[in-house]
Backbone of each chain as ProteinMPNN parsed JSONL, in Angstrom:
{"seq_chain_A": "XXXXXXXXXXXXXXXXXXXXXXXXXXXXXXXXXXXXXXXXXXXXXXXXXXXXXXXXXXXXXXXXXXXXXXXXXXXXXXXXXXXXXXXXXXXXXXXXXXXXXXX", "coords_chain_A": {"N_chain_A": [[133.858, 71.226, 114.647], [134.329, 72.12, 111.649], [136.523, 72.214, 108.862], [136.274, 73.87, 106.398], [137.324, 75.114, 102.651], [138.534, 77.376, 103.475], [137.914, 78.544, 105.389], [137.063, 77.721, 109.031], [134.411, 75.958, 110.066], [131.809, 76.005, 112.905], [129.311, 73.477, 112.738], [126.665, 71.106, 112.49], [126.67, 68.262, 114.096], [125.868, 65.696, 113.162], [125.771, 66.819, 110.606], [128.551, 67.019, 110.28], [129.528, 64.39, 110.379], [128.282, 63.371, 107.791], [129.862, 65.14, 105.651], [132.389, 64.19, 106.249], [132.35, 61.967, 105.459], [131.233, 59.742, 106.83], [129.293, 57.228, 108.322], [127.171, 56.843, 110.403], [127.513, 54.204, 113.064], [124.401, 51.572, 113.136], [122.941, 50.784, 115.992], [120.882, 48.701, 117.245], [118.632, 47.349, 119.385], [116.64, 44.498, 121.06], [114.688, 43.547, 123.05], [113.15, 40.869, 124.827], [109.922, 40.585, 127.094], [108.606, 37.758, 129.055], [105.495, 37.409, 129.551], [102.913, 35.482, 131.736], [99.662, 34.957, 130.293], [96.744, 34.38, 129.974], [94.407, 34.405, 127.324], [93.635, 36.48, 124.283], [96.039, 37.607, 122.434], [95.718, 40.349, 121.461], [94.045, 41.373, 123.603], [95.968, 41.608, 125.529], [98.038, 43.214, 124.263], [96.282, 45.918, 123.575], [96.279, 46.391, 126.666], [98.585, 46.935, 126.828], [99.396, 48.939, 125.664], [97.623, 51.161, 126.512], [98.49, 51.032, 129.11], [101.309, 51.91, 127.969], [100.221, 54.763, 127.127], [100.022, 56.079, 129.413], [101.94, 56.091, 131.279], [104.126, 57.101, 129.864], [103.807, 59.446, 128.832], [104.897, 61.638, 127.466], [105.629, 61.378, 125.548], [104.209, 60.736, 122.06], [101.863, 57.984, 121.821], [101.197, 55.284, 119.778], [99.031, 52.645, 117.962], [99.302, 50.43, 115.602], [97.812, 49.106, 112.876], [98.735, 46.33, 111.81], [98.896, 45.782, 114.671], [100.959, 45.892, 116.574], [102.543, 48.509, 118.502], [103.749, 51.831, 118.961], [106.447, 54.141, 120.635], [107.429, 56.512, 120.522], [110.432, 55.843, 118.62], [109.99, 53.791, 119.552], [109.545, 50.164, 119.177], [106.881, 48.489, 120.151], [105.962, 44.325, 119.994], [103.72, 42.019, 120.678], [103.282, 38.809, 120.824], [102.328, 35.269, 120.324], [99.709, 34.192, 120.278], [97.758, 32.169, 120.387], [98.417, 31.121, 123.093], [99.71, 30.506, 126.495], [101.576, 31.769, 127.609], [103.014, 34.516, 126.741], [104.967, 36.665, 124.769], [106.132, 39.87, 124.806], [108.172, 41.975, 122.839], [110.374, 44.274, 122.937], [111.876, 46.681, 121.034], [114.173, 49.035, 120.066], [116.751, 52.007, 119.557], [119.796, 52.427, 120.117], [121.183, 55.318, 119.332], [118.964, 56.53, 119.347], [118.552, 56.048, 122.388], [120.235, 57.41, 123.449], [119.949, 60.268, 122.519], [117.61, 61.035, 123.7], [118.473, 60.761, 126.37], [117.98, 58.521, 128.243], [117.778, 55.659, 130.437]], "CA_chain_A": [[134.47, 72.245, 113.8], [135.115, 71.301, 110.4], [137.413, 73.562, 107.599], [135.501, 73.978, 104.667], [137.589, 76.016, 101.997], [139.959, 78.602, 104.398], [137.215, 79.175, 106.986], [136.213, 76.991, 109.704], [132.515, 76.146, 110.943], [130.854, 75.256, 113.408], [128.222, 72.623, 111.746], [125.442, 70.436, 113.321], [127.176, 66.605, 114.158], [125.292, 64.747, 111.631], [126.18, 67.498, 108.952], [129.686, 66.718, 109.993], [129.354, 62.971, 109.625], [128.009, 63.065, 106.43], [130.479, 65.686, 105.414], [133.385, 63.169, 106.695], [131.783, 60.471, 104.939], [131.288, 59.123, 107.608], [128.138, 56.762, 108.451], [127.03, 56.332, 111.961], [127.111, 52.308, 113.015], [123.103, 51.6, 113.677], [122.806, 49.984, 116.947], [119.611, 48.101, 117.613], [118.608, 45.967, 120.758], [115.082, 43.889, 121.176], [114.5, 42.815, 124.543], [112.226, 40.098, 125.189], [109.733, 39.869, 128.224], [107.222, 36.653, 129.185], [103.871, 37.287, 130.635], [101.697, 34.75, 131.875], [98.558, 35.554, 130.191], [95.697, 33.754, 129.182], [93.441, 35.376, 126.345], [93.812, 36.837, 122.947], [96.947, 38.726, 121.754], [94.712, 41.766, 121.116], [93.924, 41.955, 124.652], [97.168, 42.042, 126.458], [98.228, 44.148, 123.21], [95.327, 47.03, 124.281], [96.503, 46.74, 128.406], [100.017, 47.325, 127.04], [98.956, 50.224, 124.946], [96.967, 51.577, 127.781], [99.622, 51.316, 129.832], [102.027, 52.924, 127.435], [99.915, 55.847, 127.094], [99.463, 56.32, 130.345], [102.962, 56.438, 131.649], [105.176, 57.612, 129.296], [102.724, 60.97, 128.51], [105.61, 62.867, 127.007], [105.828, 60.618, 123.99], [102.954, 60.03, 121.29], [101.874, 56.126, 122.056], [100.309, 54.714, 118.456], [98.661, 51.882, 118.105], [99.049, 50.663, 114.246], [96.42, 48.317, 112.361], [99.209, 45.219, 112.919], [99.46, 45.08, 116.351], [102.081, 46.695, 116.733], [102.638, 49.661, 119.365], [105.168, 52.608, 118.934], [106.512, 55.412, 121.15], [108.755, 57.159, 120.078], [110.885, 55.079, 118.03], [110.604, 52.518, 120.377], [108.576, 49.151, 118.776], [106.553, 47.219, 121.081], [105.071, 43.689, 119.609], [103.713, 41.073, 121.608], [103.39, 37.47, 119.478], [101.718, 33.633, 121.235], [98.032, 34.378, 120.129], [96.879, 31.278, 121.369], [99.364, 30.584, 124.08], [99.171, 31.094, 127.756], [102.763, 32.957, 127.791], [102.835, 35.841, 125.565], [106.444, 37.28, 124.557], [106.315, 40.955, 124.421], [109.264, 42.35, 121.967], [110.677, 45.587, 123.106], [113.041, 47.458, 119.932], [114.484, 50.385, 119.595], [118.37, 51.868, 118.707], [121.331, 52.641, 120.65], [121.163, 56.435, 119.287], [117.439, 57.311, 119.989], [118.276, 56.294, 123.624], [120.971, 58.523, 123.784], [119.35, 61.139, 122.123], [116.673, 60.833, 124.943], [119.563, 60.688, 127.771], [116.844, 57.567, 129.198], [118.612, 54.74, 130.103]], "C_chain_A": [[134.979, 71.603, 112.51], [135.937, 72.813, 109.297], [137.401, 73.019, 106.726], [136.217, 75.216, 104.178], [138.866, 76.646, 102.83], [139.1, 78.657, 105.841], [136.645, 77.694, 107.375], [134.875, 77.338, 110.384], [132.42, 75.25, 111.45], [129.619, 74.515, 112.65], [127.925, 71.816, 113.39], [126.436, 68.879, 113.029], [126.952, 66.033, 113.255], [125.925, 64.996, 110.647], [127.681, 67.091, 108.741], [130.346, 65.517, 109.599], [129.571, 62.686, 107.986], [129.129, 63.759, 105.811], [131.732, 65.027, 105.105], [133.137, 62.069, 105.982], [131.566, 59.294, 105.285], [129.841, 58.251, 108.1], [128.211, 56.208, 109.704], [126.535, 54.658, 111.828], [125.337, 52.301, 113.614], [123.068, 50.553, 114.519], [121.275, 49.867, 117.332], [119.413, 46.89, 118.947], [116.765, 45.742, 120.229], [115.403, 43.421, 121.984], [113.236, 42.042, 124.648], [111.386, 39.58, 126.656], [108.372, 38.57, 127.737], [106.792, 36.566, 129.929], [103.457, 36.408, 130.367], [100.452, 35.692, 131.477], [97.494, 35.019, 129.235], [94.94, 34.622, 128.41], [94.085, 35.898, 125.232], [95.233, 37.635, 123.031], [96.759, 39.7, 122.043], [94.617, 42.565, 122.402], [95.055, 42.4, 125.782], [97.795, 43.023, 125.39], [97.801, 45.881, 123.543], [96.09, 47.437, 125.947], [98.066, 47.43, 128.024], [99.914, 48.568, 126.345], [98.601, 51.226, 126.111], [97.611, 52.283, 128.593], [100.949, 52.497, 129.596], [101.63, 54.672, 127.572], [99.845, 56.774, 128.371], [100.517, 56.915, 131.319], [104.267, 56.667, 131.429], [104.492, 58.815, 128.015], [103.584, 61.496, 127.46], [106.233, 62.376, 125.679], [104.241, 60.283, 123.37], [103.012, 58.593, 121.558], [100.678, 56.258, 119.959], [100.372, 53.544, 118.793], [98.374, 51.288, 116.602], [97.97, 49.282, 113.94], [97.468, 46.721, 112.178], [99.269, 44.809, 114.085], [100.322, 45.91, 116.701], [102.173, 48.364, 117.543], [104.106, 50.4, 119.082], [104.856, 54.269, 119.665], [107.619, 55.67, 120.728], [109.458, 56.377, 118.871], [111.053, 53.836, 118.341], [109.11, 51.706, 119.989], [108.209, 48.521, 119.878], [105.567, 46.123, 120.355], [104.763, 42.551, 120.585], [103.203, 39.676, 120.881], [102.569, 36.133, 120.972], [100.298, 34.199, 121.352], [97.607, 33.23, 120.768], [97.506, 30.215, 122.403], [99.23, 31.068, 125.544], [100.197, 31.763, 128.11], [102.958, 33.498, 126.268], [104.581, 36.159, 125.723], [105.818, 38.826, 124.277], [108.08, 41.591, 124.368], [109.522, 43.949, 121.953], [111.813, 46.424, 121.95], [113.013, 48.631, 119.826], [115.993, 50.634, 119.495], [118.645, 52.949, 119.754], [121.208, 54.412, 120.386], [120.067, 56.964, 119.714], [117.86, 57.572, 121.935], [119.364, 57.57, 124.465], [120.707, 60.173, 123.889], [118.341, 61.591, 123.573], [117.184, 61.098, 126.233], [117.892, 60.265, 128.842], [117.913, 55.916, 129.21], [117.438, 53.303, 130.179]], "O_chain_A": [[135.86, 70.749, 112.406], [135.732, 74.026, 109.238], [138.042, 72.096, 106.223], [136.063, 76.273, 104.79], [140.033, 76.281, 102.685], [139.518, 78.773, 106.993], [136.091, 76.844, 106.678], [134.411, 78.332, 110.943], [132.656, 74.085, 111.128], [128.973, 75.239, 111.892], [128.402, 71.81, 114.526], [126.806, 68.522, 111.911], [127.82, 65.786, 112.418], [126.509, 64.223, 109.887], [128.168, 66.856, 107.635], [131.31, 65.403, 108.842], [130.427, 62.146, 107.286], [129.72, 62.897, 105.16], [132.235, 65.136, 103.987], [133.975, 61.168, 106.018], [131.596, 58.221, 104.683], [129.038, 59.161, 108.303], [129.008, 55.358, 110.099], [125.751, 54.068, 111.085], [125.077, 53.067, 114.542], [123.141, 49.415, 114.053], [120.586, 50.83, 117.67], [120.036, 45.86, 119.208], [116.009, 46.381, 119.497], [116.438, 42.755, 121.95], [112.199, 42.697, 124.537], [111.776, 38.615, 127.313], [107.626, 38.451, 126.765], [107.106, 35.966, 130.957], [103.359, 36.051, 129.193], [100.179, 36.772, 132.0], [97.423, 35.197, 128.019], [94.799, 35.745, 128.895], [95.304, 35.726, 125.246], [95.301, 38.393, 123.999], [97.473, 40.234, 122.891], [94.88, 43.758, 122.558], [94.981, 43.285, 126.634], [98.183, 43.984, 126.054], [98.592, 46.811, 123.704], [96.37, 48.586, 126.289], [98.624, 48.257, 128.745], [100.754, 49.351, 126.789], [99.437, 52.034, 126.516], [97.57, 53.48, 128.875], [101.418, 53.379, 130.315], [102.377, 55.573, 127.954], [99.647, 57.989, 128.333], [100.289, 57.894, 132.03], [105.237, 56.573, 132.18], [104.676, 58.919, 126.802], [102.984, 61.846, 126.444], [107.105, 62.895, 124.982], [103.33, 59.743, 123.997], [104.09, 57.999, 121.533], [99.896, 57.022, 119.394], [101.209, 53.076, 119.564], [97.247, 51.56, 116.19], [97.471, 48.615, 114.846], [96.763, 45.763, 112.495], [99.617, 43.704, 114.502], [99.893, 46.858, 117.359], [101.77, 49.327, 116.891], [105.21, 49.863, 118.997], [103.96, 55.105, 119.549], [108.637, 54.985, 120.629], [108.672, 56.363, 117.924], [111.793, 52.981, 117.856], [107.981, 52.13, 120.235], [109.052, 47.996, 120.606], [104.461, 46.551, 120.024], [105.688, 42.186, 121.311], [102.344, 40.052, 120.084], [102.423, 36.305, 122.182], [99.826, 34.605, 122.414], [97.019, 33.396, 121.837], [97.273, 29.015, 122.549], [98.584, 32.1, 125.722], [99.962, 32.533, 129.041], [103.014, 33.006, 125.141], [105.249, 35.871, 126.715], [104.932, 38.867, 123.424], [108.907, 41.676, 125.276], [109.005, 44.728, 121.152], [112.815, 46.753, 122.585], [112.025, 49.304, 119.536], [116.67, 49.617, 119.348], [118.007, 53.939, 120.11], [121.12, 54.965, 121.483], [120.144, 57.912, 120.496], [117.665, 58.578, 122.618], [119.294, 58.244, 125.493], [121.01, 61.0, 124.749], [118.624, 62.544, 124.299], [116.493, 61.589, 127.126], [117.147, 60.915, 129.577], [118.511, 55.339, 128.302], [117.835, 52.167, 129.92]]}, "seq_chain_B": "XXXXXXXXXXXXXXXXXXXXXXXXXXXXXXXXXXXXXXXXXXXXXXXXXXXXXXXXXXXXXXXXXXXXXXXXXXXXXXXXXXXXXXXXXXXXXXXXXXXXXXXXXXXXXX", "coords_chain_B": {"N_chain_B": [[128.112, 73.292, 129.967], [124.026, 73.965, 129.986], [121.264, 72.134, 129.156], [117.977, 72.573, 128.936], [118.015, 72.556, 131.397], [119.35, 69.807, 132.083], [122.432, 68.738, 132.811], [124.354, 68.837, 129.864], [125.642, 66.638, 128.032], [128.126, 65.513, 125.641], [127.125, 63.194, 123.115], [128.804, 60.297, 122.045], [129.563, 59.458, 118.977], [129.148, 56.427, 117.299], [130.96, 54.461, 114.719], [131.384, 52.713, 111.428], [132.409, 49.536, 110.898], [131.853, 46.403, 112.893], [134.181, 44.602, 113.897], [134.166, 41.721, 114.244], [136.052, 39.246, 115.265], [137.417, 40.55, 117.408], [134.888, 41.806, 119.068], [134.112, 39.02, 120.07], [135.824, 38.086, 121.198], [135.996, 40.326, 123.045], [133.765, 39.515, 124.597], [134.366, 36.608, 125.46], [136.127, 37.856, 127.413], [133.975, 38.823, 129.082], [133.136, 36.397, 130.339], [131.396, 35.233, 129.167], [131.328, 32.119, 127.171], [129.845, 30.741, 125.9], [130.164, 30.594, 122.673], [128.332, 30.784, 119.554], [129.361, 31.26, 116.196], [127.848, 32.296, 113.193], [128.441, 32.79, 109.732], [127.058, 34.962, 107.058], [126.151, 35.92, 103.908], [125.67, 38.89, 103.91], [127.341, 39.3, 106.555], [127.349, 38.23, 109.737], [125.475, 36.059, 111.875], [125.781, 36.016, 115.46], [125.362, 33.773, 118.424], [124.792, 33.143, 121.386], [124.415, 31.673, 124.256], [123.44, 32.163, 127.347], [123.259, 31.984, 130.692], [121.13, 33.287, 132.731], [119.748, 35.651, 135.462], [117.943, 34.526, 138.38], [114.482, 33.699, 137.642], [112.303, 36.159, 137.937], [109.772, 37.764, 139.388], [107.871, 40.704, 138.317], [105.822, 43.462, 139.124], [103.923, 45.387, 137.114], [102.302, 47.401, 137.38], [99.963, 49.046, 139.28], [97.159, 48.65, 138.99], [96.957, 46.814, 136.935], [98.446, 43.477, 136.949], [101.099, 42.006, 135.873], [102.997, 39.476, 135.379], [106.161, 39.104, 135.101], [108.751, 37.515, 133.673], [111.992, 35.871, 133.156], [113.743, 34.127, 130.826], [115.693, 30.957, 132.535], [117.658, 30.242, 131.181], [119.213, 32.549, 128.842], [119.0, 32.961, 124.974], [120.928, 34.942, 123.16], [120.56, 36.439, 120.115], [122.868, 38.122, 117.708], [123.065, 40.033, 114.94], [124.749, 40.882, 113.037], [125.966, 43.039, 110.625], [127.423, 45.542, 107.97], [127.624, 48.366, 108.935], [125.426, 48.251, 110.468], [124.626, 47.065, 113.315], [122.333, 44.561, 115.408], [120.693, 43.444, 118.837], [119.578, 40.941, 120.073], [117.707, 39.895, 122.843], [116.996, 38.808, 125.952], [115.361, 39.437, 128.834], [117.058, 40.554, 130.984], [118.271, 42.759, 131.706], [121.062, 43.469, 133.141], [122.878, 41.758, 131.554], [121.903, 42.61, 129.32], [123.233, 45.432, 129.197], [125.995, 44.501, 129.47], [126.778, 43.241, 126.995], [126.359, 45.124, 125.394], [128.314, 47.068, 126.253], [130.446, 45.673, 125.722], [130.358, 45.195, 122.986], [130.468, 48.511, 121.875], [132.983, 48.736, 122.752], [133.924, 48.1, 120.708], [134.126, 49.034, 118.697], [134.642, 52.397, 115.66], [134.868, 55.676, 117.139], [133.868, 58.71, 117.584]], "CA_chain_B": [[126.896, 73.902, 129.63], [123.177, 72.893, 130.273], [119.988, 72.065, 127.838], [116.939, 72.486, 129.637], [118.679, 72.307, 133.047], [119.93, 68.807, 132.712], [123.761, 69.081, 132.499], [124.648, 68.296, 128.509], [126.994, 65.406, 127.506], [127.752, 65.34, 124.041], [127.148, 61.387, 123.02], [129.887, 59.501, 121.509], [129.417, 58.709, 117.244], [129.8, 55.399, 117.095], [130.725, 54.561, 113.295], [132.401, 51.465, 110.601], [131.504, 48.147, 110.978], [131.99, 45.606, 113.797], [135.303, 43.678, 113.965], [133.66, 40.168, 114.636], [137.023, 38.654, 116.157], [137.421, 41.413, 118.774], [133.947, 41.221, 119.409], [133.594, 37.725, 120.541], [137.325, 37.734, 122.376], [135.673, 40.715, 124.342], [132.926, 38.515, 124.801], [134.939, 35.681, 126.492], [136.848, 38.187, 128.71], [133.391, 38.883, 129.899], [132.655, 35.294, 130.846], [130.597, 34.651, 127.974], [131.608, 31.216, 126.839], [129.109, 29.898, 124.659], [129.615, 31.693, 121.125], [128.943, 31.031, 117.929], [129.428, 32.641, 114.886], [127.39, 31.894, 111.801], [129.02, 33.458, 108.481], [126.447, 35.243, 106.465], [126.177, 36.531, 102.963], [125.88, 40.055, 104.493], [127.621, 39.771, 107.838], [127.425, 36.935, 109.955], [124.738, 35.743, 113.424], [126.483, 35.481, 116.655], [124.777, 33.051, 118.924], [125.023, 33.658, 122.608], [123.221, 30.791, 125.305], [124.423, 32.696, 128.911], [122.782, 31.944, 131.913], [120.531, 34.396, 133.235], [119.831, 35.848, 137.054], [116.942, 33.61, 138.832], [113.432, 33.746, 137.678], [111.835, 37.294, 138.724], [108.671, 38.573, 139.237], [107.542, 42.154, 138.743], [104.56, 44.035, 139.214], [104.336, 46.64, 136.286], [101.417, 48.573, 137.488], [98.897, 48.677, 140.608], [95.827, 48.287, 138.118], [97.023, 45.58, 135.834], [99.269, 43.105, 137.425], [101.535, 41.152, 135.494], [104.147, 38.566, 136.27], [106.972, 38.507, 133.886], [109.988, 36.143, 133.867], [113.003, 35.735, 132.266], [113.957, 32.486, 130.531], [116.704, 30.629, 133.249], [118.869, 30.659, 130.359], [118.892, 33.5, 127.392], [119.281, 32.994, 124.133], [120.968, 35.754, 122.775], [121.043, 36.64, 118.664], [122.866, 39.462, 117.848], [122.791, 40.236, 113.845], [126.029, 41.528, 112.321], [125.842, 43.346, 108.819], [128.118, 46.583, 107.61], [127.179, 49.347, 109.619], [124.645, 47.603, 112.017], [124.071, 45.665, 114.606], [120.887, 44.31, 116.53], [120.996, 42.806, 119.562], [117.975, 40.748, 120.219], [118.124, 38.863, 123.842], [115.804, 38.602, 127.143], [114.375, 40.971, 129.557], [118.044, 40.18, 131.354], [119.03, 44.254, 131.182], [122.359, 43.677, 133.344], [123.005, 41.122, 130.57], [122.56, 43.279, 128.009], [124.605, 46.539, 129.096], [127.316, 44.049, 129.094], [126.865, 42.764, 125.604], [126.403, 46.257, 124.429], [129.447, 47.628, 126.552], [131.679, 45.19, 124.759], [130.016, 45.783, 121.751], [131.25, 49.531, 122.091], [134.726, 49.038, 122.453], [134.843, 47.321, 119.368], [133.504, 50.384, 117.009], [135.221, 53.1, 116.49], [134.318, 56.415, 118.078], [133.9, 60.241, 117.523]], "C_chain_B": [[125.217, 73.174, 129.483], [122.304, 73.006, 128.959], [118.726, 71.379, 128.611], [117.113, 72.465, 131.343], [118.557, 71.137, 133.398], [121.172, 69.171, 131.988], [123.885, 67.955, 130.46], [126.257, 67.373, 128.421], [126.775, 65.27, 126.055], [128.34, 63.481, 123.821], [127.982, 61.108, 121.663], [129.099, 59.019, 119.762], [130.087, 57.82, 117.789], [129.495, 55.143, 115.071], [131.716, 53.153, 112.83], [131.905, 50.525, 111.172], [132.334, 47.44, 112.019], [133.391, 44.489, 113.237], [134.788, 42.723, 114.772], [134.461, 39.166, 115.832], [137.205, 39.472, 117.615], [136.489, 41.3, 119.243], [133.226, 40.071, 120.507], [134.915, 37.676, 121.318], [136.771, 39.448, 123.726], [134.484, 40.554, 125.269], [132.845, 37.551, 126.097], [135.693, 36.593, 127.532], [136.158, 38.744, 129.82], [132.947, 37.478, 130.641], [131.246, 35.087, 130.082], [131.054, 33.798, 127.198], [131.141, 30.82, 125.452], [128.76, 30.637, 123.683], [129.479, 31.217, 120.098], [128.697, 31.703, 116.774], [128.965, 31.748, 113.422], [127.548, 33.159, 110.882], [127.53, 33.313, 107.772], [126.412, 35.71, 105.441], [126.469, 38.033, 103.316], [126.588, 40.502, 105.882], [127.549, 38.252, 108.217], [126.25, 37.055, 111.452], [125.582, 35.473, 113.927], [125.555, 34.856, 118.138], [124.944, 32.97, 120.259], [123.972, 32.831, 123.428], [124.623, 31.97, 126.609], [122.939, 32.354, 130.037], [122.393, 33.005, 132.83], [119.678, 34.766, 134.509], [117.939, 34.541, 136.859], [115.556, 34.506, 137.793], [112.827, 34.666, 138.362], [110.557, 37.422, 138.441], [108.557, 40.074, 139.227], [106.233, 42.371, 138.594], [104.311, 45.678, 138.242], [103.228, 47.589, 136.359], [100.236, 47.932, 138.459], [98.079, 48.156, 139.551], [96.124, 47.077, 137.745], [98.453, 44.769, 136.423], [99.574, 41.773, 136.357], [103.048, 40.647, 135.815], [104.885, 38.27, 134.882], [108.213, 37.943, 134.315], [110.878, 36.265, 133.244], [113.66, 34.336, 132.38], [115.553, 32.241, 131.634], [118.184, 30.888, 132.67], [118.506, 31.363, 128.727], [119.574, 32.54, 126.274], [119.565, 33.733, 123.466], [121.443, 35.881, 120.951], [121.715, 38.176, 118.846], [123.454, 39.099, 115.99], [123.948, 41.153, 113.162], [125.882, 41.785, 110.999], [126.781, 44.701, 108.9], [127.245, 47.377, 107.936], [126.243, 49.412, 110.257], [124.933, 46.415, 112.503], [122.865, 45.525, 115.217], [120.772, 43.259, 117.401], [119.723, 42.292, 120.328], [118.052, 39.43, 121.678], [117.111, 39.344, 124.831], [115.401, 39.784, 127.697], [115.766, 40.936, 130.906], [119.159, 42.044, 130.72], [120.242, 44.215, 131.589], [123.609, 42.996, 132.397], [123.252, 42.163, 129.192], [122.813, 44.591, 127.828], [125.82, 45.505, 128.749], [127.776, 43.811, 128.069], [127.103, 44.243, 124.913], [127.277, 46.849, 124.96], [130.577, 47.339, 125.61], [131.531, 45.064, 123.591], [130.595, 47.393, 121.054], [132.432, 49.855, 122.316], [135.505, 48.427, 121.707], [134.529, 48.129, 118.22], [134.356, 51.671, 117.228], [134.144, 54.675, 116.573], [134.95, 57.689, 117.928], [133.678, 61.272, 118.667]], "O_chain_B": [[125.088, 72.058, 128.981], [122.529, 73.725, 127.986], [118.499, 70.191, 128.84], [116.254, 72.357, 132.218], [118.003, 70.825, 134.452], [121.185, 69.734, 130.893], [123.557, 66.812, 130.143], [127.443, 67.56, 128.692], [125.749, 65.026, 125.421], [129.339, 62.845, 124.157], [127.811, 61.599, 120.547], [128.138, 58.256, 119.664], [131.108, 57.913, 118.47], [128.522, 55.418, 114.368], [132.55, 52.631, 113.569], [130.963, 50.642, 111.956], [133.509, 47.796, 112.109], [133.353, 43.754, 112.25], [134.923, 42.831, 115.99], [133.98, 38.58, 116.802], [137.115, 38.945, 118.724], [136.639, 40.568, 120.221], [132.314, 40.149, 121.329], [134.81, 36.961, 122.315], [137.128, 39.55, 124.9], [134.228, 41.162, 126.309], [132.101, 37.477, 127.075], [135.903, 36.038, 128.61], [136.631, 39.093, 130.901], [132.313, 37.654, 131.681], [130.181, 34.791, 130.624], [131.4, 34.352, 126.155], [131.71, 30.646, 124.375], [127.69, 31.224, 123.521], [130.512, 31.099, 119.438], [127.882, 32.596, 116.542], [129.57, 30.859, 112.823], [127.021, 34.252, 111.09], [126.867, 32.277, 107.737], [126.943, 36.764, 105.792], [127.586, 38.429, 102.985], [126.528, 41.646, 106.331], [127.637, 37.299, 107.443], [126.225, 38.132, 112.048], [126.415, 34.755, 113.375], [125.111, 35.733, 118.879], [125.895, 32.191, 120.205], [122.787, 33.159, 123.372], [125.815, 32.279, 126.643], [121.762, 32.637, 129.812], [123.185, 33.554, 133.596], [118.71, 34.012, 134.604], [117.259, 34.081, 135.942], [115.667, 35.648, 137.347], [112.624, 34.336, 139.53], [110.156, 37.214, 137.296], [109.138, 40.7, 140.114], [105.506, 41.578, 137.996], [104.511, 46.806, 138.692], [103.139, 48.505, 135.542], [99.751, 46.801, 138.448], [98.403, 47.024, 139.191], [95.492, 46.165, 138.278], [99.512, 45.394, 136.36], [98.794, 40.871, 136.053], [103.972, 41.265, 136.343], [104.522, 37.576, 133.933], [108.545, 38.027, 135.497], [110.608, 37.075, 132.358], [113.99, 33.653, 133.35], [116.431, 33.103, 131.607], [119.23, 31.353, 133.123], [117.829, 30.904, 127.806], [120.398, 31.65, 126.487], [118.69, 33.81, 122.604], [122.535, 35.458, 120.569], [121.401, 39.071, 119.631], [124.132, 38.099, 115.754], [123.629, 42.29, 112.816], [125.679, 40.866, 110.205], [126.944, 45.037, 110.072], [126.121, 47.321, 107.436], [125.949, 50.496, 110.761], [125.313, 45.283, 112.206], [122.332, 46.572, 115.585], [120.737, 42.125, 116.922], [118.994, 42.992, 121.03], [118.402, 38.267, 121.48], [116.388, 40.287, 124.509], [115.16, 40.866, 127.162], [115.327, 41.388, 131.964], [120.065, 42.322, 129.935], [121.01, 44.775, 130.806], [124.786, 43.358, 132.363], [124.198, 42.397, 128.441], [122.732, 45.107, 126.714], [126.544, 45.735, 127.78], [128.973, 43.997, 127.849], [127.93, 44.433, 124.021], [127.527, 47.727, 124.134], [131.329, 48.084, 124.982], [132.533, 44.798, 122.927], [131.066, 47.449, 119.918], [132.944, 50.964, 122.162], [136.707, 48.17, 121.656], [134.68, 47.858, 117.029], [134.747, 52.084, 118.32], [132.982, 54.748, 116.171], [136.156, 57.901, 118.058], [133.742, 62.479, 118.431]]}, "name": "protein", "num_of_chains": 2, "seq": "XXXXXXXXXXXXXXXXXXXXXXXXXXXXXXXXXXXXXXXXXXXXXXXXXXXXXXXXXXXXXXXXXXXXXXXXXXXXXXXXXXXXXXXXXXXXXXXXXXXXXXXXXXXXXXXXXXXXXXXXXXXXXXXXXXXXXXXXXXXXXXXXXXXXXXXXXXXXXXXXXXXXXXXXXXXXXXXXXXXXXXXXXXXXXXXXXXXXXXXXXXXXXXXXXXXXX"}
């Protein structure tokens, strides 16, 4: 509820933020896992794509021309091209997951 | 009142910038020892080695079986600037609710 002028309104959260002058703190995490996995980048890249698409339906999966995988707002990169443990780099923010109510 | 017929919780604004000292003292009262704090032009890195549960395997899908791990001991960055944070550490999730719990009761809150 904010009181704009004489009359109060109901307004949308954000609107009241901004209104307040208020700027939401941006919380970000990256979680790091390490697969054993011999072979290209590209290819454990594709299985994790795959995968994405496969079991988290209720989100668009992309697949962009870096490497780089995104659902939702949530980044997935996976890095050690010619290494036999791969890091895959999970990011996304503190509000999306809320937004989502996914823990 | 519901939204979609899961019960609605309205989620906490978190807002203003990270008090660094509180931060890292609610840090140590988790038994997080090893901190340090590198001063940045924009904010400052906080440096976080913690010791992280045994060496796990999982199995993330019948088809495609992979074996992932988590390093014995994390290395956790977490990236301090005016009006973010990013908290960049292992595959150690009970690890990092905690970091981001006590991260949360150092912002304040709508």
């Amino acid at each position: 509820l904010l009181m704009r002028g004489n009359k109060l309104q109901l307004v949308d959260a954000d609107e009241a933020l901004k209104d307040l002058g208020i700027k939401e703190h941006n919380l970000r995490f990256t979680s790091t896992l390490y697969v054993d996995e011999t072979g290209p980048a590209q290819q454990l890249t594709e299985k994790v794509y795959q995968l994405c698409k496969k079991k988290v339906s209720d989100h668009p999966s992309q697949l962009s021309s870096d490497g780089s995988i995104s659902v939702s707002d949530v980044m997935i990169t996976i890095s050690g091209e010619d290494e036999e443990t791969k890091s895959i780099l999970v990011t996304w923010s503190h509000q999306n997951q809320k937004k989502n109510n996914c823990s | 009142a519901d939204v979609e017929g899961k019960p609605f919780k309205p989620r906490p604004y978190i807002y203003g910038s990270l008090n660094t000292k509180a931060f890292v003292d609610t840090l140590s009262k988790q038994g997080i020892s090893d901190i340090k704090v590198e001063d940045r032009d924009e904010g400052c890195i906080i440096h976080l080695v913690v010791k992280s549960a045994k060496i796990q395997k999982c199995q993330t899908d019948r088809e495609i079986i992979y074996f992932c791990r988590f390093q014995p001991k994390e290395d956790i960055l977490i990236q301090v600037e005016q009006g973010s944070t990013h908290i960049m550490c292992g595959g150690d999730e009970t690890l990092r609710i905690k970091i981001r719990d006590s991260l949360l009761q150092c912002l304040q809150k709508l």
